[in-house]
C-alpha positions in Angstrom: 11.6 70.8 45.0 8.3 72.5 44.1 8.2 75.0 46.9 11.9 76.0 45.9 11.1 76.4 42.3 7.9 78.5 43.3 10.0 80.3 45.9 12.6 81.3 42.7 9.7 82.1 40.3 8.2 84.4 42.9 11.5 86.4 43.0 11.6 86.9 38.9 13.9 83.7 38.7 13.7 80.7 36.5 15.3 77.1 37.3 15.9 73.9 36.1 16.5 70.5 37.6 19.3 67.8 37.7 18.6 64.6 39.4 21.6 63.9 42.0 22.4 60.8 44.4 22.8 62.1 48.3 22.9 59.3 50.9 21.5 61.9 53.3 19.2 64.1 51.5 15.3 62.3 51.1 14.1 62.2 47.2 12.7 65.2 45.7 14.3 67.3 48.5 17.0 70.2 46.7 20.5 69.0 47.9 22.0 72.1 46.6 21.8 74.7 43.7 24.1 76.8 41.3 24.6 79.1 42.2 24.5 78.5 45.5 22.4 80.5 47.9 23.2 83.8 49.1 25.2 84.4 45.9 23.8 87.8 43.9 23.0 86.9 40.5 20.9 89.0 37.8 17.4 88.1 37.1 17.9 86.7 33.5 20.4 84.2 34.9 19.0 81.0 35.2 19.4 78.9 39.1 19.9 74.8 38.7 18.5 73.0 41.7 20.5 69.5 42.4 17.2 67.3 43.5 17.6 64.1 45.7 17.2 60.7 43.8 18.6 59.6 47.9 21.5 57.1 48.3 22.3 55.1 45.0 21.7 51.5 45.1 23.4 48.4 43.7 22.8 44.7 43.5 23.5 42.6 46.1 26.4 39.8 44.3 26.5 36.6 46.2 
């Protein structure tokens, strides 16, 4: 998530973060973004990078 945040601050963009569950993403890796890559979007715009929290969990009922 850093290096991608970096990589958008290099090009003029800024970006925030939302916390997403991905069974096959790792944590902390970007899943995805909005908009998503290769779109063209203007400098001011804002990008929101969807970071792994990996696979949600639950408790085991018995």
């Amino acid at each position: 998530m850093a290096e991608a945040q970096q990589l958008l601050r290099a090009a003029g963009f800024q970006s925030t973060t939302k916390d997403v569950y991905d069974d096959d993403v790792s944590p902390g890796l970007v899943v995805g973004s909005e908009p998503a890559a290769g779109e063209v979007i203007r400098k001011f715009l804002p990008v929101s990078l969807a970071v792994s929290k990996g696979p949600q969990l639950f408790p085991c009922r018995s």
